[in-house]
N, C-alpha and C positions, 0 to 999 in steps of 0.2 A: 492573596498570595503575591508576593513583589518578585517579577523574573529576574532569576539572576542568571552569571553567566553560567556559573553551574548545573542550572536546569534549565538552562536553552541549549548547553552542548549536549544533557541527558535525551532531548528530544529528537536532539539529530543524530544521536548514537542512535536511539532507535527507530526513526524513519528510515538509516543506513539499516541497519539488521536488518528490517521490514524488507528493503529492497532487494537485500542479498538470500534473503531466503527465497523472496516470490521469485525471482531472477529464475533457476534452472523451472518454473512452473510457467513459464513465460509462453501464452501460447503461439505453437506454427501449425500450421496446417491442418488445427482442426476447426471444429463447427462451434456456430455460438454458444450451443450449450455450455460447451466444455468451456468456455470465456465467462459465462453468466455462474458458474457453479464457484469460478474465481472469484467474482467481483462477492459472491452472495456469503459463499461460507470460508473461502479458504483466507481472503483477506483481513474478515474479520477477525477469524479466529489468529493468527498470526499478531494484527498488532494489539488485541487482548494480552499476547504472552508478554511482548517487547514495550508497548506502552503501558501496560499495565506496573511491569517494574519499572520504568521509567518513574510512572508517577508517587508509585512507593518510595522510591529513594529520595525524587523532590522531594515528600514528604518530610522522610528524615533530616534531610539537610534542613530543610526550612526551620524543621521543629528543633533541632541538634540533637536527637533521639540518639542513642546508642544502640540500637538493634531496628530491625526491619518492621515498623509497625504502619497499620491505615490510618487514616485519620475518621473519624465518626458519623461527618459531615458527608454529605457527596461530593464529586470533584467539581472543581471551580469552575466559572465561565473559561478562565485560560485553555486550563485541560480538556476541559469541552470542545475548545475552537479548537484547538492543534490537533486534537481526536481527528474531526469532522473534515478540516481542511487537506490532510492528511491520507485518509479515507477517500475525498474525492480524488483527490492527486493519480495515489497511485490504483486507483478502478481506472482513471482514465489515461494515465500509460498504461495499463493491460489491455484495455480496449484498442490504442490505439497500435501498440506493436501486433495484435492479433490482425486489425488491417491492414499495418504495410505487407506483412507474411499472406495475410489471404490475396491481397490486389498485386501480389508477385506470383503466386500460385495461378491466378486465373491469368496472368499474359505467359506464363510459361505453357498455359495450355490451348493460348489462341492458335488460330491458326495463321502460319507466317503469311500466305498471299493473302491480300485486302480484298481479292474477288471473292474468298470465301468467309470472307466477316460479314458480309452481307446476307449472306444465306442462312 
């Protein structure tokens, strides 16, 4: 499959969607579960909906199909990497806005004299 521009902007249409949906799931101030349940089921299944049509319409376009069909083959090393690369990205923004949010949450609970940080 030769990238065109066409389906390099479909893939950035849908790592933007991607983001825009995980966005209001974005965690604050909870526990890692609730981060781990993100990375494990809700991102997948997300960019299953948005890359998945992504990779449909490459499809079309590539083929010059006139209607919405898969191709028979499994997806390509391309769609492979942009999957995977994709996937790391955004687990690893969610992971790390879940830190800046927890490591502001525990100084908003230190205590302000340094005599009693010691204790």
């Amino acid at each position: 499959m030769m990238l065109t521009v066409e389906t390099i902007l479909l893939y950035l249409v849908a790592l933007f969607l991607t983001v825009a949906t995980l966005w209001p799931f974005s965690p604050k101030k909870t526990g890692p579960q609730f981060v781990w349940v993100l990375i494990v089921v809700v991102i997948p299944f997300v960019m299953v909906i948005y890359f998945g049509l992504a990779f449909l319409i490459s499809d079309v376009i590539s083929e010059g199909a006139a209607r919405l069909t898969a191709k028979k083959d499994e997806p390509s090393f391309t769609e492979g990497l942009v999957a995977a690369v994709s996937y790391v990205g955004l687990s690893g923004w969610l992971w790390l806005r879940w830190r800046k949010s927890d490591s502001a949450v525990r100084e908003d609970t230190r205590p302000s004299d340094p005599a009693q940080r010691l204790h």
